[in-house]
C-alpha positions in Angstrom: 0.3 -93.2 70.5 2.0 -96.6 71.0 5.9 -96.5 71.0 7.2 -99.1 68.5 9.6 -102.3 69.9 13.0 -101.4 69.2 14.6 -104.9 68.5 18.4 -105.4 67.6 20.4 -108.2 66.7 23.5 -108.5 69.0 27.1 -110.1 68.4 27.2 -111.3 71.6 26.0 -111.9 75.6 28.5 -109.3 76.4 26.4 -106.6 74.4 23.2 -106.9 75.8 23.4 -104.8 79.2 25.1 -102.0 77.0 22.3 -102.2 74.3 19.7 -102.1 76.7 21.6 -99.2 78.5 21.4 -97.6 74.7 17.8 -97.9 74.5 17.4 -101.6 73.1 13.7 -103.3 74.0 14.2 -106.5 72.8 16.5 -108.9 70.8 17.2 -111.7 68.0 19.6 -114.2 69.0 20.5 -118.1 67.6 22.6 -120.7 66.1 23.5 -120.6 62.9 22.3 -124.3 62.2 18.7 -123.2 63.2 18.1 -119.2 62.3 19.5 -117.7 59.0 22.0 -114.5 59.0 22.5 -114.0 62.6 24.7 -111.2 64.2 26.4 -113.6 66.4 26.6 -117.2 67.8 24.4 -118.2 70.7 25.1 -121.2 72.6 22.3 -122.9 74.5 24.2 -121.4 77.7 24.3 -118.0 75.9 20.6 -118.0 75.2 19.6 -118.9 78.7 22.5 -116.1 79.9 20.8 -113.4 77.8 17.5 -114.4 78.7 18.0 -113.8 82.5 19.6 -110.2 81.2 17.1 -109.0 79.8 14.6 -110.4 81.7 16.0 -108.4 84.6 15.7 -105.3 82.8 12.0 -105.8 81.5 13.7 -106.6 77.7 12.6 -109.4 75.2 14.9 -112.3 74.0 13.6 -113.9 70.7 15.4 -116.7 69.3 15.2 -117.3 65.6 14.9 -120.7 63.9 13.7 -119.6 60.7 16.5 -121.6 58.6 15.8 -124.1 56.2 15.4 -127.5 57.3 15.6 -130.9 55.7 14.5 -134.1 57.0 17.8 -135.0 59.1 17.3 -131.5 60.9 13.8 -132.0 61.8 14.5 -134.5 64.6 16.5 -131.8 66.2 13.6 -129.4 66.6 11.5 -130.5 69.3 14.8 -130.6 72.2 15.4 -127.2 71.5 12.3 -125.9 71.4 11.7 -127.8 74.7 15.2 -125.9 76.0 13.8 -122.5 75.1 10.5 -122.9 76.4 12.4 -124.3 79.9 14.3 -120.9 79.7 11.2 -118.7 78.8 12.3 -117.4 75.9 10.0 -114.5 75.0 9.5 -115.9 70.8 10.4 -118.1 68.5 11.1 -116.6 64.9 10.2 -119.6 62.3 9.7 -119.5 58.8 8.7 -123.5 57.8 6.0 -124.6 59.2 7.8 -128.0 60.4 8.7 -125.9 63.3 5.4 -124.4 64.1 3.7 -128.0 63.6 6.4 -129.1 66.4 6.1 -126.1 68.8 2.3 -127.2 69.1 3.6 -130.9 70.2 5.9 -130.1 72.6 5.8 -126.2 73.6 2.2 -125.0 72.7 2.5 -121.6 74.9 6.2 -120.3 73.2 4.5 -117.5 71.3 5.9 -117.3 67.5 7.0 -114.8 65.1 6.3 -116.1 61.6 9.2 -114.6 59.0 10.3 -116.1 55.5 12.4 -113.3 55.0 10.4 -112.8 51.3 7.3 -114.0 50.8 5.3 -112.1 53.6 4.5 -109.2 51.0 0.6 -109.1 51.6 -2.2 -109.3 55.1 -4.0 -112.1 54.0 -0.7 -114.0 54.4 0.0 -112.5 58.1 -2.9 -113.4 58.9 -3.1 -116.8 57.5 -0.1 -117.9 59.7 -1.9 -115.8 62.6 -4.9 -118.1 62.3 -2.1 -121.1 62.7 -0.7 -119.5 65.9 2.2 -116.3 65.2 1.2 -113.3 66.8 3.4 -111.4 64.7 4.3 -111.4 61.4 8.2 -110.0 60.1 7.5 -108.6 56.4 9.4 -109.0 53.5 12.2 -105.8 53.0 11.0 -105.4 49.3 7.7 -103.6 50.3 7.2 -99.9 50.3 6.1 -97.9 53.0 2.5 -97.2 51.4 2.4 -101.4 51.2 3.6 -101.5 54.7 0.9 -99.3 56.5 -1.7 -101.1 54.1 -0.7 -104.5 55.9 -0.6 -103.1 59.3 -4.2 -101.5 58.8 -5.5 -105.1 58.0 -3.3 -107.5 59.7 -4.7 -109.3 62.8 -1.0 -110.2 63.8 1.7 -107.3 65.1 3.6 -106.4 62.4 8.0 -105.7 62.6 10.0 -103.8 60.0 13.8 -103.6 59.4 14.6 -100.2 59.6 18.4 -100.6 59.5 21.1 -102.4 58.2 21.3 -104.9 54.9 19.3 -107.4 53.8 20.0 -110.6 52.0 20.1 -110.5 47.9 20.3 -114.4 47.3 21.0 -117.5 49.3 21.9 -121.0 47.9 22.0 -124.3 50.9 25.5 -124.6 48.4 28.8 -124.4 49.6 29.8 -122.1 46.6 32.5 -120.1 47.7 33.7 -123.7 49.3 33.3 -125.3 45.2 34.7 -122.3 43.9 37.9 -122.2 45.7 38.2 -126.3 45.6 37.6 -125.8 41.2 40.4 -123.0 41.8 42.7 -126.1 43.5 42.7 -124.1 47.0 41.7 -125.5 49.9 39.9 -122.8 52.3 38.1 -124.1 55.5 34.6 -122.7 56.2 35.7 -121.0 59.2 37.7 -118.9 56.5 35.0 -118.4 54.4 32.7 -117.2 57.1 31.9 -113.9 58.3 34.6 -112.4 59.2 36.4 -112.7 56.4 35.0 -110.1 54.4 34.5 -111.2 50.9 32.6 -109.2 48.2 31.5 -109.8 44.8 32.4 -106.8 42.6 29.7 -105.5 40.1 31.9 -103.0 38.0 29.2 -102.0 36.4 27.6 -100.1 39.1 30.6 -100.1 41.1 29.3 -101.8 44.0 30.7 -104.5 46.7 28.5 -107.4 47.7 29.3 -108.7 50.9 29.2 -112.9 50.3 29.7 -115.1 53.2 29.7 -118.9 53.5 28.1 -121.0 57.0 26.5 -123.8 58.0 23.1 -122.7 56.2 25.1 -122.5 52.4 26.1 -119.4 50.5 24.6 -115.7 51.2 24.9 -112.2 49.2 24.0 -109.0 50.8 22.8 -105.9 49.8 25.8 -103.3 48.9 24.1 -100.5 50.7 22.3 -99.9 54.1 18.5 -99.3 54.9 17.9 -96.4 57.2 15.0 -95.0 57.6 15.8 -92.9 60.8 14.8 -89.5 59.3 11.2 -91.7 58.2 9.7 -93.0 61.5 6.8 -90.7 61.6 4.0 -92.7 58.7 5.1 -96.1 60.4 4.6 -94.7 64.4 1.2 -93.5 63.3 0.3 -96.4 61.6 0.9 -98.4 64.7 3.9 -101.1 63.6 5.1 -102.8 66.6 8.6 -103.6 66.5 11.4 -101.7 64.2 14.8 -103.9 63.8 18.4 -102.9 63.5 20.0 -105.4 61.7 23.8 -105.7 63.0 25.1 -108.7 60.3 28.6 -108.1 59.2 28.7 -105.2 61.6 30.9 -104.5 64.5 29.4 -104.3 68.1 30.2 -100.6 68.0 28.9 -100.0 65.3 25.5 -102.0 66.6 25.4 -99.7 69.6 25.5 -96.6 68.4 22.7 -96.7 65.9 21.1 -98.2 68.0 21.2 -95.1 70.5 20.1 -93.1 67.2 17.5 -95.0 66.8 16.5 -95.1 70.2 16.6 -91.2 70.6 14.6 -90.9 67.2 11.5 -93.1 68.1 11.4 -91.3 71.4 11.5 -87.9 70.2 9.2 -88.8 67.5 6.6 -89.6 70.0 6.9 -87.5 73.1 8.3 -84.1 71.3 7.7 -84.4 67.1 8.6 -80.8 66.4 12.5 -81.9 67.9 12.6 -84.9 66.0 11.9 -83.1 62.7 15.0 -80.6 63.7 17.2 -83.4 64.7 16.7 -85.9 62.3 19.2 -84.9 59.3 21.5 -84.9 62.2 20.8 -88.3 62.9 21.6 -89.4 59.5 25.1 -87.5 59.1 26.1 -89.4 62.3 25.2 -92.7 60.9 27.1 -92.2 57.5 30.2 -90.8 60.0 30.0 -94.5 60.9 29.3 -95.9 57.6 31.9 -98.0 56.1 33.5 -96.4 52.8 32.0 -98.7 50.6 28.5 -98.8 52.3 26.3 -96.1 51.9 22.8 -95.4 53.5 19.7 -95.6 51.3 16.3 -96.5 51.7 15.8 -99.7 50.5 12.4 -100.6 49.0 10.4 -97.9 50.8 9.8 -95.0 48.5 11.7 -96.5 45.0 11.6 -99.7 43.2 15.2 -101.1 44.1 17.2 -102.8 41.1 20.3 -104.9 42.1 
């Protein structure tokens, strides 16, 4: 049985020998002006820093420039897709094709991962963008688990899955929190309306927080809960999906490392020693929502349940 990529999203170069110690095979890393939602800023320097990290340790560095790009952007592409290949980044995550079209002029070896965040909801689609050149294809979080072993018995491309953490409701190239506060006659900077600042919208209704944060890429609202699927590994192993992602946005780097020695010890044990695993894994869970922020509980996502925000 082949053991699934365990890829997480880091805050920083500083976290990447301990999440490797934790169990970590590879990981998503970028600026914000060319991937969407990132855990944390990578410079240039900081890419080519992590790259000989994880190199060292057998890991994976993939660098996501799946935002999206207008004309004046566009120029931009080829120098640092040149600069990655020169560093040997492992992957490039895109989700227009401007970037593919450009990685075959000026890098045609970087392999690429294609992800649109939402509209990679059915195979022929993988494998469409397979037949342009991604090897893998990132699918969409609104799919359910029958939906998801479907696509990876017919795709021709590997196949990842978030397994953890939130996932994007809405995002507008706007600066609305930057309009709204300018309508309201207060100035706020964007670096104040970024991140760290943690901002919700309030639905009273159903009593939930949405986390909305403002960057270079416009306006995005997040999911008031977290995915975790740690206690339902087993259907996805068997099926043979390569690569399950811990999503660390809006999370702290503790809180990054130990899921992702959770998840690490899950996917193991679900392997090499099933009968544990199947003990163990409600445990798992507990520990998880022990670190869960108050307003942020666990839940499955799209999985097993239609999802209504």
């Amino acid at each position: 049985m082949k053991k699934p990529e365990l890829l997480v999203t880091p805050k920083s170069v500083e976290d990447i020998p301990t999440l490797i110690e934790a169990g970590a095979d590879a990981f998503i890393i970028g600026e914000q002006r060319f991937g969407l939602r990132l855990a944390g800023e990578f410079t240039k320097e900081d890419i080519k820093q992590a790259i000989e990290i994880a190199h060292k340790h057998g890991k994976k560095i993939y660098v996501a420039m799946n935002a999206i790009f207008h004309n004046e952007m566009v120029p931009m592409l080829g120098d640092y897709l040149n600069y990655l290949s020169d560093v040997k980044v492992d992957a490039v995550v895109f989700g227009d094709p401007a970037v593919l079209m450009v990685a075959r002029e000026v890098a045609p070896q970087l392999k690429l991962h294609w992800n649109t965040e939402t509209t990679a909801t059915n195979w022929y689609t993988c494998n469409y963008w397979g037949r342009k050149g991604a090897k893998r294809a990132v699918l969409a979080r609104e799919l359910s688990m029958d939906a998801i072993i479907e696509m990876k018995e017919n795709a021709d491309v590997e196949i990842e899955v978030q397994v953890h953490g939130m996932t994007c409701m809405f995002q507008s190239k706007r600066t609305l929190l930057g309009n709204y506060f300018e309508y309201q006659g207060k100035a706020l900077k964007i670096e104040n309306r970024s991140q760290n600042e943690n901002m919700f919208l309030f639905d009273p209704e159903r009593n939930n927080k949405y986390p909305i944060f403002e960057d270079v890429n416009g306006t995005h609202i997040m999911s008031p809960n977290d995915m975790c699927i740690i206690d339902e590994l087993g259907e996805m192993i068997d099926a043979g999906i390569d690569s399950f992602k811990i999503d660390g946005i809006l999370q702290t780097s503790d809180y990054i490392l130990e899921v992702t020695k959770k998840y690490r010890k899950a996917i193991d044990l679900c392997i090499e020693n099933n009968a544990e695993y199947e003990e163990i894994k409600e445990n798992l869970i507990e520990e998880i929502e022990a670190l869960q922020a108050k307003n942020r509980p666990l839940d499955t996502g799209f999985f097993f349940k239609e999802t209504v925000y």
